[in-house]
PAVO-640386 format. One line per field, with one value per atom (N, C-alpha, C): residue number from 1; residue in one letter; atom name; x, z, y. Coordinates in nm, 3 decimals. Layout:
<nodes>
i [NUM:...]
aa [A:...]
at [CA:...]
u [X:...]
w [Z:...]
v [Y:...]
</nodes>
This chain:
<nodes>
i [1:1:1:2:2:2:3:3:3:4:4:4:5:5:5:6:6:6:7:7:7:8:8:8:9:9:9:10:10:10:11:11:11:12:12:12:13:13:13:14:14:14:15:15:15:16:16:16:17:17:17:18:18:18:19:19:19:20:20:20:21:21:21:22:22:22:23:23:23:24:24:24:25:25:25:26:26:26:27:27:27:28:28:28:29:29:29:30:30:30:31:31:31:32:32:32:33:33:33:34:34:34:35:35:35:36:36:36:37:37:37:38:38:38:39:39:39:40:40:40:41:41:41:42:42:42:43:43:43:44:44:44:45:45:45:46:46:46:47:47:47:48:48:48:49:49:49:50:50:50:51:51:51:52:52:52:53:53:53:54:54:54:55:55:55:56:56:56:57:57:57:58:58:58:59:59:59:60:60:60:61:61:61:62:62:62:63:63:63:64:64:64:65:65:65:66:66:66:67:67:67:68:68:68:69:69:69:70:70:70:71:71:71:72:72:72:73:73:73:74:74:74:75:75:75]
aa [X:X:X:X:X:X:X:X:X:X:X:X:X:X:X:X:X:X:X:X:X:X:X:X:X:X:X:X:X:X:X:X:X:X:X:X:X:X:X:X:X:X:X:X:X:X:X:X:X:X:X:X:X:X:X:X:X:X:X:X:X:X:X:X:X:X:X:X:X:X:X:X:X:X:X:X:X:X:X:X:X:X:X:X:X:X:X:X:X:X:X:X:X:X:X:X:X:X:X:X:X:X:X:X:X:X:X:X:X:X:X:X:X:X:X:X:X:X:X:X:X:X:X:X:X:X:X:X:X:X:X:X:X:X:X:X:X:X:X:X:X:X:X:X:X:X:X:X:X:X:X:X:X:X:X:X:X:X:X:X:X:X:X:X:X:X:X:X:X:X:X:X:X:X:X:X:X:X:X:X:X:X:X:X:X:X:X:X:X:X:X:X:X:X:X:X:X:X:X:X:X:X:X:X:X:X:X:X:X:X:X:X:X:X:X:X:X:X:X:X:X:X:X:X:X]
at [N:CA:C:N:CA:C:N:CA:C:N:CA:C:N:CA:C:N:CA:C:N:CA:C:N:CA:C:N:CA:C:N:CA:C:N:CA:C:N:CA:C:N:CA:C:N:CA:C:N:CA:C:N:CA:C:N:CA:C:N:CA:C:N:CA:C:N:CA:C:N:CA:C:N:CA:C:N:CA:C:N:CA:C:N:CA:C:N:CA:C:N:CA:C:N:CA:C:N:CA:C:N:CA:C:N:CA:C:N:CA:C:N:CA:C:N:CA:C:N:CA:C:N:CA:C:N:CA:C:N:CA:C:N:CA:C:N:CA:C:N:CA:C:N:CA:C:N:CA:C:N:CA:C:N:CA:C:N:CA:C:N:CA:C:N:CA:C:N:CA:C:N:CA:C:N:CA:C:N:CA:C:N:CA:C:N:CA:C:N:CA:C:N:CA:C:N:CA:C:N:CA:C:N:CA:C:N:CA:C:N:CA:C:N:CA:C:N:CA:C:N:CA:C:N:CA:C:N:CA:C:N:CA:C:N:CA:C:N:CA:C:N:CA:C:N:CA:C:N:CA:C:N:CA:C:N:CA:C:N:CA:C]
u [5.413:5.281:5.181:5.087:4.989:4.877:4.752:4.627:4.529:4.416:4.355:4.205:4.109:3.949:3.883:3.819:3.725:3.567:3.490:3.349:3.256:3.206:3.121:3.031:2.896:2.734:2.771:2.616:2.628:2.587:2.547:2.567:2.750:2.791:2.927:3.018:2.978:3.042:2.995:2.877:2.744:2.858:2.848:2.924:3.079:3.186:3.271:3.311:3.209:3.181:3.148:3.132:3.125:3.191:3.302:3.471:3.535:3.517:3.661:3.697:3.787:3.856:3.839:3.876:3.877:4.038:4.046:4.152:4.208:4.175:4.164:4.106:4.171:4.113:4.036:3.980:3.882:4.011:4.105:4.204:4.255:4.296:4.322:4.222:4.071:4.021:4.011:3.999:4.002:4.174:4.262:4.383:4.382:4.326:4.296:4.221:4.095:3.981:4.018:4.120:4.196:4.269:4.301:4.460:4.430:4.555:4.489:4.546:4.452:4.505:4.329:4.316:4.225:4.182:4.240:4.193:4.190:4.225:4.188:4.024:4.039:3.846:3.810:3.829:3.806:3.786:3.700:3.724:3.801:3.856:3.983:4.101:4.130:4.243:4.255:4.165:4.154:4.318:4.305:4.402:4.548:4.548:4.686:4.779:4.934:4.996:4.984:5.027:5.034:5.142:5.213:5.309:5.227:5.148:5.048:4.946:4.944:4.803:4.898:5.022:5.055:5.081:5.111:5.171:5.029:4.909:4.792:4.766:4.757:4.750:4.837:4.930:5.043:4.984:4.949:4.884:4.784:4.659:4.554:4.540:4.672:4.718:4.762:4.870:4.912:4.736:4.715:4.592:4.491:4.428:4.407:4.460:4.606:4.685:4.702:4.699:4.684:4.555:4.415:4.302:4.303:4.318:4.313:4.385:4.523:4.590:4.527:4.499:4.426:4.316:4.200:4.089:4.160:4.216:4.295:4.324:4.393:4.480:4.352:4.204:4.069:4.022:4.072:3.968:4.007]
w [-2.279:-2.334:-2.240:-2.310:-2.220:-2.190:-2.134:-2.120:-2.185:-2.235:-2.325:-2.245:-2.246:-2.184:-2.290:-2.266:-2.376:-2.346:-2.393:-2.320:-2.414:-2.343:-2.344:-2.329:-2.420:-2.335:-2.227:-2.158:-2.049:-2.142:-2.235:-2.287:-2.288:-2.370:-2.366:-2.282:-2.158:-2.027:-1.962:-1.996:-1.960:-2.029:-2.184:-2.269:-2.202:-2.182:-2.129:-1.935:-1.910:-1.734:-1.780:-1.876:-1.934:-1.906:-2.001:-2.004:-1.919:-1.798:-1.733:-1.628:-1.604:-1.513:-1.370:-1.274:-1.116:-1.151:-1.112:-1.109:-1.240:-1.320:-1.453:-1.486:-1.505:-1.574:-1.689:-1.716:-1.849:-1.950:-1.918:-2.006:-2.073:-1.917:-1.949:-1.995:-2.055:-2.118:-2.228:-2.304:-2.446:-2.475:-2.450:-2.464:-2.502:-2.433:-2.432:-2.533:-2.579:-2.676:-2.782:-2.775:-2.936:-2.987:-2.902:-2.944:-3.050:-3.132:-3.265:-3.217:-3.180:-3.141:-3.102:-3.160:-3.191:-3.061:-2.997:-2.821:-2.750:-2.724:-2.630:-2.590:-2.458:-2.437:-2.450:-2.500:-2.544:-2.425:-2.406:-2.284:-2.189:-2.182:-2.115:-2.157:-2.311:-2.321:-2.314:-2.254:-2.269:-2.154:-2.065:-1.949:-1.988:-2.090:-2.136:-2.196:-2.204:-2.259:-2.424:-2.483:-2.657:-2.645:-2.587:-2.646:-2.621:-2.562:-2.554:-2.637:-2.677:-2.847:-2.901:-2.926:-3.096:-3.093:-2.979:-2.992:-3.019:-2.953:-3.014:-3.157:-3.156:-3.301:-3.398:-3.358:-3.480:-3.420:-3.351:-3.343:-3.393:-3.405:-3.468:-3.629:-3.674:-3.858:-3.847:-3.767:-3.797:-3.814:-3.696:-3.718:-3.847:-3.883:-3.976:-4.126:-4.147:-4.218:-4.204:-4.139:-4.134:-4.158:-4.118:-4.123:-4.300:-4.364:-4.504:-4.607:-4.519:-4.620:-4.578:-4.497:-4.474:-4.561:-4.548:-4.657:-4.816:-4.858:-4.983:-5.040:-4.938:-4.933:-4.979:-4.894:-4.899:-4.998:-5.137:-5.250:-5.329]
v [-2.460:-2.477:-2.411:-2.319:-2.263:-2.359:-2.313:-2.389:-2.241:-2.314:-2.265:-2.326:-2.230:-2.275:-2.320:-2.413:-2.431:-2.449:-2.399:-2.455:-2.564:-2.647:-2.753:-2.718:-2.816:-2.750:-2.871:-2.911:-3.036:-3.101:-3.160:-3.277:-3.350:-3.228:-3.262:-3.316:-3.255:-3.278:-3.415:-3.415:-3.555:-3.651:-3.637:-3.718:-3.778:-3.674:-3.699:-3.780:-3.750:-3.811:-3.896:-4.043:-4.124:-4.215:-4.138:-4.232:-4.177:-4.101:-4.059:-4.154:-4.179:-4.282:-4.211:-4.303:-4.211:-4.181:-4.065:-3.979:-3.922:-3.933:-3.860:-3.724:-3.649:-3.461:-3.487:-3.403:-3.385:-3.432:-3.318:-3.346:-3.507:-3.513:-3.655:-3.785:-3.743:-3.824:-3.728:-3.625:-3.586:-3.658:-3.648:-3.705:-3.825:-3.976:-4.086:-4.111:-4.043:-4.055:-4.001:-3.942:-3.877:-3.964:-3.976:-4.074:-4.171:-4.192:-4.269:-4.422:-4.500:-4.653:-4.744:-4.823:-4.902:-4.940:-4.976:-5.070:-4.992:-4.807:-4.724:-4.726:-4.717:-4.707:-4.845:-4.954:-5.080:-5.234:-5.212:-5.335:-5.359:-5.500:-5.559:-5.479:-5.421:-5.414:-5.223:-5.219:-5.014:-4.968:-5.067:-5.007:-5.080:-5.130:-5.205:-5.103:-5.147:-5.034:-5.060:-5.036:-4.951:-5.105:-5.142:-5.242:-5.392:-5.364:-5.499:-5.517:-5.417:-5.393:-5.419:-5.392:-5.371:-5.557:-5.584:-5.773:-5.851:-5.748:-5.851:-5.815:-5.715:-5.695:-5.776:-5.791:-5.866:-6.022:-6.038:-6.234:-6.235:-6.146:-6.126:-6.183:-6.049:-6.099:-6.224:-6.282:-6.395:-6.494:-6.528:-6.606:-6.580:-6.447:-6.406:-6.497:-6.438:-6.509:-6.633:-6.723:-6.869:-6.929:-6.876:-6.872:-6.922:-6.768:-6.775:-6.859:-6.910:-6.991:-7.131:-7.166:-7.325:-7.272:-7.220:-7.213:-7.234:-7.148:-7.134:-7.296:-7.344:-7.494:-7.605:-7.585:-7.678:-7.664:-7.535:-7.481:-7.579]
</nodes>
């Protein structure tokens, strides 16, 4: 895989010195900020791995789903 230049105005760059982590490349925050996953960039859970979102995520629905069937149950 080659590398390819790309130019930014300084906003862009402004924009990106934002989110970059200490020790992180430009790269390595367009990478992070692309990425398709809901909790990247996100608080507490931005530095978590992908297998610790997907387990909150699946407790989330459950509660969700329990939420709605007790309401359902009170109608």
């Amino acid at each position: 895989m080659g590398d390819t230049s790309i130019r930014v105005s300084d906003e862009a760059k402004d924009r990106l010195d934002l989110h970059k982590r200490e020790g992180e490349s430009y790269e390595d925050v367009i990478m992070r900020l692309t990425e398709h996953d809901e909790w990247i960039g996100f608080g507490a859970l931005s530095d978590t791995d992908r297998e610790t979102r997907t387990g909150m995520n699946r407790i989330r629905e459950e509660l969700r789903s329990g939420a709605t069937e007790r309401l359902e149950e009170l109608e």
